[in-house]
N, C-alpha and C positions, 0 to 999 in steps of 0.2 A: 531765508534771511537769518542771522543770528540775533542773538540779543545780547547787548554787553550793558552790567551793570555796576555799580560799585557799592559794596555792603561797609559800612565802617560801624565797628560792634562797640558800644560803649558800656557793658557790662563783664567782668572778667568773669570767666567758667566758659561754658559748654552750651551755643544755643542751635538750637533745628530750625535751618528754612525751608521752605518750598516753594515750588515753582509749577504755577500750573499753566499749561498752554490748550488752546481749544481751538479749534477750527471749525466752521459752519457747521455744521448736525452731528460732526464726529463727537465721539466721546472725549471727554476731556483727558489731559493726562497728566498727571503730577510726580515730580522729580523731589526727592529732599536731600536736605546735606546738613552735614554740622557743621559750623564754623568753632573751635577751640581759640578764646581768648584769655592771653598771661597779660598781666601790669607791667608795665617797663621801672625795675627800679630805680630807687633814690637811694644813695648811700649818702650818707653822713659822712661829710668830711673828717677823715684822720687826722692826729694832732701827731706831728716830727715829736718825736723824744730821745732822750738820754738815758744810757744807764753805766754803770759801772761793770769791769770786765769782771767774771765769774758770778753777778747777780746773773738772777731772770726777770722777765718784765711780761704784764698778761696785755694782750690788744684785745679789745671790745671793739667790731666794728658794725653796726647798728644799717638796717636795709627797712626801708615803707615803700608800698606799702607789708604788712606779714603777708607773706607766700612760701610753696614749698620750692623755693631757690635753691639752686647747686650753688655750694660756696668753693672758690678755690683760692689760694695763697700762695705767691709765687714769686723768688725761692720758699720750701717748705722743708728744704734740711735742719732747720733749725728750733723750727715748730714743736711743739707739742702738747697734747692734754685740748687739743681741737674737738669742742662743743659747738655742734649747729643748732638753730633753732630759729622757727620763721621767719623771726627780729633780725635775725641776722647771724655772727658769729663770734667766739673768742677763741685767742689763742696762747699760746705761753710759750716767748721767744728766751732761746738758752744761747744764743751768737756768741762768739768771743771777738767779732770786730764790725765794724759798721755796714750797714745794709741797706737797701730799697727795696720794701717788698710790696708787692702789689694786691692786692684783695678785688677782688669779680666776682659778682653774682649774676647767676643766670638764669631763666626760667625755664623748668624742663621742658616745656611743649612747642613758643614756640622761637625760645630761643633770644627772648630779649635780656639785654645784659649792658652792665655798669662796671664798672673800674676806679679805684682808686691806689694811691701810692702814697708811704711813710717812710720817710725816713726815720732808720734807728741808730743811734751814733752811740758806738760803743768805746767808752774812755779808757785806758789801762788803768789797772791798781797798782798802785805804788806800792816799793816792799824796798826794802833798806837790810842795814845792820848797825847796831848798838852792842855798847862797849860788854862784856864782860860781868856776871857780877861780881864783888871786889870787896875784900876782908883788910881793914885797915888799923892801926895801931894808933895812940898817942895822937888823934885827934886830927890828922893829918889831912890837905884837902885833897880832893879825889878829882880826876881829871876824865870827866864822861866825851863822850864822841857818839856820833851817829850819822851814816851816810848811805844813799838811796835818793828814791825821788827824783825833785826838779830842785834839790836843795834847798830846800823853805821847811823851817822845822817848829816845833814848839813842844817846849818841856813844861813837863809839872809833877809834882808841887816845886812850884817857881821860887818861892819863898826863901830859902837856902840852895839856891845856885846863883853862878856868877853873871849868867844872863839869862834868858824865857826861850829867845826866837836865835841863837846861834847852832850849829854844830857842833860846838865842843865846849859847853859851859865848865866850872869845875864845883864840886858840889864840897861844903863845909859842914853838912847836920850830923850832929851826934848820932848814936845808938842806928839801929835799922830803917831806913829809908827803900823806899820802893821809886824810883823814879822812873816815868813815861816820855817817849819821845813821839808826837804824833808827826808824822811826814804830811807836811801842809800840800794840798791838790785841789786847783780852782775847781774841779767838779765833784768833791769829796770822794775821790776815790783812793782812801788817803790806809795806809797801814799804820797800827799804833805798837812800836816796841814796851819794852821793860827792859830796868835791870836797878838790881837789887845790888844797895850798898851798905856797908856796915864798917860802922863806925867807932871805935871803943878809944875814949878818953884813957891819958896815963895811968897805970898805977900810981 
């Protein structure tokens, strides 16, 4: 006859059983085995994020209980500077457009594993052009421009020009002025020009 039983191991590592059978005057006889237990892990949910195109951005993604888990990332063309450690993993994403990548840990022995997914949403950088620098006489006013972007601009120093937030303010300040055109972008991924104007009242 056989004997069928069910073992559920509730300590993780490596434990020895045995089995011993005996029949009437015979000598008994004993059988062992190991049963190898891994923890099933927990990942920490991922938080979706943002970043701007030509930054990089580090992911932390955190696994309980600590064990020595396979970590894998997936797509990982983009990855790099990948530190394992118990805890879990980090990684440092270089994308230039938006992604889903997945994170699984897995336990070498006997194979239990988790998954999660983040979204990374990669914004362009805006880049433009701005006027010229510009050498002027007799106090004259000077007519700046700047185009790029999503068309949303802001100049400074505001103070001596004709408006803040147009595209082609016209600028009146005496002597050497430096003026800034940042290219306004809901996700700050905004490029900031110059241009340098110069001014000299009459002889």
């Amino acid at each position: 006859t056989g004997l069928v039983t069910t073992i559920t191991p509730t300590t993780v590592g490596s434990q020895t059983y045995s089995l011993t059978g005996t029949y009437m005057d015979c000598p008994s006889v004993t059988q062992s085995f190991v049963i190898t237990t891994d923890p099933n892990p927990i990942i920490t949910p991922l938080t979706d994020m943002e970043l701007c195109e030509g930054k990089t951005l580090t992911l932390t993604a955190s696994v309980s209980p600590a064990f020595n888990y396979n970590y894998t990332w997936n797509p990982n063309g983009n990855l790099i500077n990948q530190i394992n450690t118990p805890n879990g993993s980090t990684v440092t994403f270089n994308g230039t457009s938006t992604q889903t990548l997945q994170f699984t840990a897995t336990s070498p022995n006997a194979g239990c594993t988790a998954s999660d997914d983040v979204i990374l949403t990669v914004w362009p950088f805006m880049q433009g052009q701005i006027s010229p620098d510009t050498l002027v006489c007799n106090a004259e006013p000077v007519q700046l421009w700047v185009t790029g972007g999503i068309g949303q601009y802001q100049w400074y120093p505001a103070a001596t020009l004709s408006c803040e937030f147009c595209a082609n303010p016209i600028a009146t300040a005496l002597g050497t002025t430096i003026y800034y055109a940042v290219l306004l972008e809901p996700h700050g991924c905004q490029d900031t020009l110059q241009t340098i104007v110069e001014n000299h009242p009459p002889f």
